[in-house]
C-alpha positions in Angstrom: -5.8 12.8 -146.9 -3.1 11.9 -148.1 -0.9 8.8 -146.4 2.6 7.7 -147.1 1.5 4.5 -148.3 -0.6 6.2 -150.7 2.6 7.9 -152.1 4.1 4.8 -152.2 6.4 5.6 -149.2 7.7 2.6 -147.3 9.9 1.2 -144.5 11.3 -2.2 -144.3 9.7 -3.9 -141.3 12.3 -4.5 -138.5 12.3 -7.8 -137.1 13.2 -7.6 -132.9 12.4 -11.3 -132.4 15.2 -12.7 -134.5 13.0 -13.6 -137.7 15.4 -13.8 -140.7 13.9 -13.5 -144.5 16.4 -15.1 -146.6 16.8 -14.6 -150.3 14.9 -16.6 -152.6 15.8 -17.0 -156.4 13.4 -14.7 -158.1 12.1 -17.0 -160.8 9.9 -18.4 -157.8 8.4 -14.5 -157.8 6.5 -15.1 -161.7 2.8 -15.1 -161.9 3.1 -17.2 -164.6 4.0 -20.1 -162.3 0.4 -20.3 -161.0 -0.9 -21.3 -164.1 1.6 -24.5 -164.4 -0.8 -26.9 -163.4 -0.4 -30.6 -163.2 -2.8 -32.5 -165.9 -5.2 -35.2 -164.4 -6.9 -35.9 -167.8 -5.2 -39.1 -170.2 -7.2 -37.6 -173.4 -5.6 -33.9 -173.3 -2.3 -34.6 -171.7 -1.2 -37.6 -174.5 -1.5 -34.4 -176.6 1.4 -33.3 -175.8 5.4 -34.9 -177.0 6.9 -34.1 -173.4 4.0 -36.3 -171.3 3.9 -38.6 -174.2 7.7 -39.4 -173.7 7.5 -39.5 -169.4 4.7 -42.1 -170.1 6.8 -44.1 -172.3 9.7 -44.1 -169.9 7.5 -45.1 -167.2 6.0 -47.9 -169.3 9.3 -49.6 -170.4 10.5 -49.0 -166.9 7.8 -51.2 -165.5 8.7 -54.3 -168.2 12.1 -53.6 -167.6 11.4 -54.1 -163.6 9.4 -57.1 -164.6 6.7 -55.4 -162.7 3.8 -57.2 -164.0 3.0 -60.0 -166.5 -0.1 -60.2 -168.3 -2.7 -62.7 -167.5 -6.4 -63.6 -168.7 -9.5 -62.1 -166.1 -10.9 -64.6 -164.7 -14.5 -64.0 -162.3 -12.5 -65.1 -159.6 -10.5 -62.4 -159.1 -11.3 -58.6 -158.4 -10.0 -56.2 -161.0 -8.2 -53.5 -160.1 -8.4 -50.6 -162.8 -5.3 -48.3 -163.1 -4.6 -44.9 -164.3 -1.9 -42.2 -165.0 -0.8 -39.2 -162.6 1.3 -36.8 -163.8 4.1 -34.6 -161.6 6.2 -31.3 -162.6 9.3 -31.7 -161.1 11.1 -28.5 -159.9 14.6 -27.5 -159.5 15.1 -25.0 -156.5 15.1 -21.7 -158.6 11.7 -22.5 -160.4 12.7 -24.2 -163.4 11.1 -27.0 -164.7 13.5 -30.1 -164.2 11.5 -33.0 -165.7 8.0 -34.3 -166.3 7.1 -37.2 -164.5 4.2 -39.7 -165.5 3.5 -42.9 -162.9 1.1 -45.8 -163.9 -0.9 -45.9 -160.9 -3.0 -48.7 -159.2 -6.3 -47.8 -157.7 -5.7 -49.4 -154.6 -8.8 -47.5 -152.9 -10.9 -50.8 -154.8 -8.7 -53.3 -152.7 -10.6 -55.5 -150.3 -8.7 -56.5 -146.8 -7.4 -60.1 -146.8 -8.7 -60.7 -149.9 -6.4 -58.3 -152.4 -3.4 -57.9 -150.5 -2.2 -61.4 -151.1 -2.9 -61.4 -154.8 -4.1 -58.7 -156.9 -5.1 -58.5 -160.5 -5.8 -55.7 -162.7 -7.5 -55.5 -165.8 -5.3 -58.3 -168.1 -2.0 -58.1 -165.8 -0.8 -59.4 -162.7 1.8 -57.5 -160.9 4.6 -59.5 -160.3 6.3 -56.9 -157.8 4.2 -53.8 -155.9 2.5 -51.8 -158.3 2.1 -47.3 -157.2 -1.4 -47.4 -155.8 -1.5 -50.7 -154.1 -2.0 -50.6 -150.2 1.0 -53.3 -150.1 3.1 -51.5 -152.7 5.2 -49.1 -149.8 5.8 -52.2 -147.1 7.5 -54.4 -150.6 9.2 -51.5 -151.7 10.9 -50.9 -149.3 11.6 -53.9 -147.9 13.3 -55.1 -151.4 15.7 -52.0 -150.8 16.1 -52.4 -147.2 17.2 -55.5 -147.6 19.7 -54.8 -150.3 21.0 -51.8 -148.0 21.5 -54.4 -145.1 23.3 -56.8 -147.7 26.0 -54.3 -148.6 26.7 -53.9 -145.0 24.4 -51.2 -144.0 22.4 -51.4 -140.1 18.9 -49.8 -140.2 18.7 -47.2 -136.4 16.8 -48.2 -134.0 15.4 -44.6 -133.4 14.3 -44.3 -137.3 12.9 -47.3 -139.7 13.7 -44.7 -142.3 17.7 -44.5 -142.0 20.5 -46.5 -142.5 24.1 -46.0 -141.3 27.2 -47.5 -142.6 30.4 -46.8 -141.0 34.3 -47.8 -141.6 37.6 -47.1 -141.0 37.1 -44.3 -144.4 33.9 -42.6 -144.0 30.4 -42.9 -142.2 27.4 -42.8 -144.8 23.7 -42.1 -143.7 20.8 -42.9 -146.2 17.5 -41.9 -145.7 14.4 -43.6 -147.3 11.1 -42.5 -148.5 8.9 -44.8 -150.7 11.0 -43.9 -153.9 12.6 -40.9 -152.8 16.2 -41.8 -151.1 18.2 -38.9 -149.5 22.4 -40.0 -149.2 24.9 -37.9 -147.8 28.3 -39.1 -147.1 32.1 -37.6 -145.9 33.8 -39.7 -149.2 31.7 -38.2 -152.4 33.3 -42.0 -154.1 31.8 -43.5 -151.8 28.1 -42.3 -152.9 29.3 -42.8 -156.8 29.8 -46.5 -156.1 26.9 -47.2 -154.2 24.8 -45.8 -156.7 26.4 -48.2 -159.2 26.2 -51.0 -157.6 21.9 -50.2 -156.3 21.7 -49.0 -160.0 22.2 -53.2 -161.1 18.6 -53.6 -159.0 17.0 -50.8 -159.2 16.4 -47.9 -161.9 17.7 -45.5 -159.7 18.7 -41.3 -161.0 21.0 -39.2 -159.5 19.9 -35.9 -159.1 23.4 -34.6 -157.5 23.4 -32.1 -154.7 20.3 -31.6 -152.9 18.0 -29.1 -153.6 14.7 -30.1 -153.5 13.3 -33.2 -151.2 9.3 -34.2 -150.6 8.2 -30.5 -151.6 11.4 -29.2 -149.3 13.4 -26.8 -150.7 17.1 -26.8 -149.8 19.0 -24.0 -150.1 22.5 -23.4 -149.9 23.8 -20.0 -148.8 27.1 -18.9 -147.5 27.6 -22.1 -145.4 24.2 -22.0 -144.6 21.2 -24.9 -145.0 18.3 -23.6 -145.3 14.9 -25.6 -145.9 12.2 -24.0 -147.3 8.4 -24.4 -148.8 7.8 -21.7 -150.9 6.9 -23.7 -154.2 4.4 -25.5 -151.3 2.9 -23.1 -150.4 2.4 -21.2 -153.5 0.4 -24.4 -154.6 -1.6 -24.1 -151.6 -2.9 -21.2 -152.3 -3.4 -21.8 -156.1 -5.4 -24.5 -155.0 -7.4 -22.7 -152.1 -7.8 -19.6 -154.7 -6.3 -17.6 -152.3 -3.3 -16.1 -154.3 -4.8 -12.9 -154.6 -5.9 -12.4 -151.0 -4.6 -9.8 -148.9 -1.9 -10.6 -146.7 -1.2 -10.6 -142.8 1.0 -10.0 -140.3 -0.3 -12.9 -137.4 -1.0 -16.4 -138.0 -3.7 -16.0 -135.3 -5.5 -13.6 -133.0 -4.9 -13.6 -129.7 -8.5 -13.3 -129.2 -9.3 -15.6 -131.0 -10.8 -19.2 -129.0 -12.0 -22.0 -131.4 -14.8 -24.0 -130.4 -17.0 -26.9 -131.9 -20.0 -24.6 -130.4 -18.7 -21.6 -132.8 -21.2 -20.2 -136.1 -22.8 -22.7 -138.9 -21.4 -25.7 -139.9 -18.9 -25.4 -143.1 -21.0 -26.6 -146.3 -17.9 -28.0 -147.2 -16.0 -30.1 -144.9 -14.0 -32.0 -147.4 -11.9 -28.6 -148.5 -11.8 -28.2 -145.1 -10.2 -31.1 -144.1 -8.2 -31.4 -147.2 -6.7 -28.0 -146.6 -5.4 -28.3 -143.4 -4.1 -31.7 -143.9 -1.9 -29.6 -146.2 -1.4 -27.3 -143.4 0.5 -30.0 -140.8 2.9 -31.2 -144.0 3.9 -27.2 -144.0 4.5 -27.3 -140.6 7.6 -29.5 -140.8 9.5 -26.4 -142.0 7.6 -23.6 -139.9 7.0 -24.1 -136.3 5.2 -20.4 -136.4 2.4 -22.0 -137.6 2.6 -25.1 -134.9 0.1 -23.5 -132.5 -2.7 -22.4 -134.8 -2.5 -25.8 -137.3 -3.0 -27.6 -133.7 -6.1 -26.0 -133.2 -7.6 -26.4 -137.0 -6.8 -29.9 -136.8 -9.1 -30.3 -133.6 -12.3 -29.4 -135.9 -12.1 -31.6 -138.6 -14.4 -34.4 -138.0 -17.1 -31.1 -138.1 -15.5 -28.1 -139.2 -17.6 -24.7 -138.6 -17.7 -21.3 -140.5 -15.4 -19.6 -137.8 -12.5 -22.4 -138.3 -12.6 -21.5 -142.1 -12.2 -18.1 -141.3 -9.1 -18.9 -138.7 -8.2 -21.3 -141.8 -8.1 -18.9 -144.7 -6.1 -16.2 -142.2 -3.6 -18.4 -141.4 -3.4 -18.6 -145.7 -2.7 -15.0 -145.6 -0.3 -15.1 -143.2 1.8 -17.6 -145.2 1.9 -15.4 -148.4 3.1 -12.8 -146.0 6.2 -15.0 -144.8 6.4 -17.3 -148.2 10.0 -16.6 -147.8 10.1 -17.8 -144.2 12.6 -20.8 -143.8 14.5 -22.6 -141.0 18.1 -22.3 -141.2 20.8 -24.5 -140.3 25.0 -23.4 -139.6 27.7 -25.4 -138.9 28.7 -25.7 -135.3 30.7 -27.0 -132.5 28.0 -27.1 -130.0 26.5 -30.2 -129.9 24.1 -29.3 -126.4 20.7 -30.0 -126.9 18.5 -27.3 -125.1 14.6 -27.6 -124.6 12.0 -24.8 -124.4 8.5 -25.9 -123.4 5.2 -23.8 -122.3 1.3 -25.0 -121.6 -1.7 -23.6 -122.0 -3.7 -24.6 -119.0 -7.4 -25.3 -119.8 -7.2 -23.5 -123.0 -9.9 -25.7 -125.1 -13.4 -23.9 -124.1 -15.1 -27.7 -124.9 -13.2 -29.7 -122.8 -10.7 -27.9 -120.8 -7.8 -29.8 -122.1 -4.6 -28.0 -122.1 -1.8 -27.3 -124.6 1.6 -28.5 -124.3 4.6 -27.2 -126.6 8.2 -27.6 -127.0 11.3 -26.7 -129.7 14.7 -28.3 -128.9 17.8 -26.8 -130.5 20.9 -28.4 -131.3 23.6 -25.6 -130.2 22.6 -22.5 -132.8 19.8 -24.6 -134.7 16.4 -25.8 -134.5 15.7 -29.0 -135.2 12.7 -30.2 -133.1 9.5 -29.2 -132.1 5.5 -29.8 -131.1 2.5 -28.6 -130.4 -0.4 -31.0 -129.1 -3.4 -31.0 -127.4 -2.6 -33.3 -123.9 -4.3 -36.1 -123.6 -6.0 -35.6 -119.7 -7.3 -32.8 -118.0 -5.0 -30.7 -115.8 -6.3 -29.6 -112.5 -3.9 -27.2 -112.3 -1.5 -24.9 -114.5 1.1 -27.1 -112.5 -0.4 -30.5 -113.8 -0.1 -28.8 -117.4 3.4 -28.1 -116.9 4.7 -31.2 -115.8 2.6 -33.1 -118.3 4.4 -31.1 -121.1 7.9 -32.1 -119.1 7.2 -35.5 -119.9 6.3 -34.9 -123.3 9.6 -32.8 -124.0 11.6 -34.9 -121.8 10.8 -38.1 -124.3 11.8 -36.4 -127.1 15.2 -35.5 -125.7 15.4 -38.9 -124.9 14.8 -40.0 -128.2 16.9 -37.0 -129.8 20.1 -38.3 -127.8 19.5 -42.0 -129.1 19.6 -40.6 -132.9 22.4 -38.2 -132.3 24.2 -41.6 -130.4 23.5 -43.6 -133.6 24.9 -40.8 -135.9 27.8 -40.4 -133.9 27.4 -36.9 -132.5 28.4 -36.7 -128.9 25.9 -34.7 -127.7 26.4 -33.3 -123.8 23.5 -33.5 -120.9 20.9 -31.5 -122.0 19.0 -28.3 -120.8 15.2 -28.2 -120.2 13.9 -24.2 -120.1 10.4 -23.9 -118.8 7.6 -21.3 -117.4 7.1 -21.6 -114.0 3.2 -19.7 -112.7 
């Protein structure tokens, strides 16, 4: 028989619950891109003049930080080796924008309260936080921080991360991660001059508009944001070998019920664990895959055969929506509206419920959770109320940030299911 598919005969699937594909550059489509792998061995990647010369940048950035000075070893002191990791940095569209070598500490050989005061490597001692060292993100940023709060800068009290600085001219926002600092301003000088003046302490590049952020894509399309993690995800399943598996329509069956009970144990735990760690990073830009990373993320401590199967679907689901983003549009509506649900006594080992909310910002989406509560509903009722709370804190603490950043945000709306 012969089928329409088979006659290559198609019909663009029609969305009715609002789901949007939006365009990503095509360079991001190449096979070839799988193969770009990151190096991990010193012996073949010295080999090559473009790792050669991100190694020597790294190494005279280091003496020019004054990150270390040498010293002799003494018996006295526990040696902490070192080693090189080595990044491909990527533009939005696919291109490669630079390679990127960092002289990294293994901070795993640390002893508590007895390395974190003074630690020594091989025939250096650093004089600063060194990548790798369990104190090396606390001194980071507290150098920075502390520079920020000198140039008149406040850090918010409802993120650690971000600083506001406000006058008479123009508001600025900065947002900190480690090494990776996100500005945005309403005066484009204003950024310029702050980057000269941080660039007298720090080594600092500007990599002008934003495009790519912590494995976040940004796009920018017809006044539109819109995040995405396609280059994440295509990694993912490089990694997982599970480019060339078929794709699917469903994160999840609705059959489906995970327990600790289920099949054989997983031979290997450690993939297991390791993949679905990657799994809650991806979730920050696709709350379709809240729910069913929620429930992976219960088995980990002793993963089973049937939560590598729900594992490896939800894979093929993703290169089904690779393109899938969240998108963000300017707008005068500064109400903040909640939706929340629960799943009463959904866990078959415990009876513990599921709570979930998303919280939109007039048009956009800029909020939401999944979590197993932490008590035992007697009722559907109990579930409900417990997942009130739980939405009605982050509202709470949504309307302190929005305060802080100046957006005067109006009561806002909580939506629920009544049973």
């Amino acid at each position: 028989m012969l089928t329409r598919l088979k006659n290559n005969i198609t019909k663009p699937k029609t969305h009715t619950d609002g789901t949007v594909r939006y365009p990503i550059p095509k360079a991001l489509l190449a096979e070839t891109e799988f193969a770009m792998v990151e190096p991990s061995c010193y012996t073949t990647t010295v080999k090559h003049p473009q790792w050669r010369n991100a190694m020597n940048q790294e190494f005279d950035a280091l003496l020019k930080n004054g990150t270390r000075i040498l010293v002799p070893p003494t018996d006295a002191r526990n040696i902490i080796s070192s080693k090189w990791v080595y990044r491909i940095k990527r533009k939005a569209n696919g291109d490669v924008e630079c390679y990127k070598a960092q002289l990294v500490a293994n901070g795993y050989l640390q002893q508590a309260r007895v390395d974190f005061s003074d630690t020594y490597s091989l025939v250096i001692k650093p004089t600063t936080a060194l990548y790798g060292l369990k104190q090396a993100p606390r001194a980071w940023f507290s150098r920075l921080s502390n520079r920020l709060l000198d140039l008149g800068f406040h850090g918010s009290r409802s993120d650690t991360s971000l600083f506001i600085h406000t006058s008479s001219k123009f508001t600025m926002y900065i947002l900190i991660y480690v090494d990776d600092i996100l500005i945005t301003c309403s005066d484009k000088c204003a950024i310029d001059e702050l980057l000269n003046t941080l660039h007298c302490d720090f080594a600092i590049k500007d990599l002008g508009r934003l495009n790519f952020f912590l494995g976040i894509e940004a796009l920018h399309s017809k006044g539109k944001l819109i995040l995405s993690q396609r280059r994440y995800i295509m990694d993912l399943l490089l990694k997982t070998k599970m480019h060339e598996a078929k794709s699917i329509s469903t994160p999840m069956a609705t059959s489906t019920s995970l327990s600790s009970f289920d099949s054989e144990d997983f031979s290997e735990p450690t993939l297991f664990r390791s993949m679905v760690g990657a799994l809650q990073y991806l979730s920050v830009t696709r709350p379709d895959i809240a729910f069913t990373v929620n429930k992976l993320s219960q088995f980990m401590h002793s993963p089973k055969l049937a939560h590598r199967q729900a594992a490896k679907r939800l894979l093929r689901y993703l290169k089904q929506t690779i393109s899938y983003g969240l998108s963000f549009s300017k707008s005068a509506n500064t109400t903040l509206q909640a939706f929340l649900d629960a799943d009463w006594a959904g866990s078959r080992d415990d009876r513990s419920s599921t709570g979930g909310f998303c919280v939109f910002l007039g048009p956009n989406l800029i909020s939401w959770s999944c979590k197993k509560q932490a008590i035992v509903a007697c009722s559907s009722t109990e579930a409900e109320y417990k997942a009130l709370v739980n939405t009605a804190a982050e509202l709470q603490w949504l309307q302190s940030l929005l305060q802080e950043l100046g957006i005067k945000a109006s009561a806002p709306l909580l939506y629920g299911v009544t049973t």
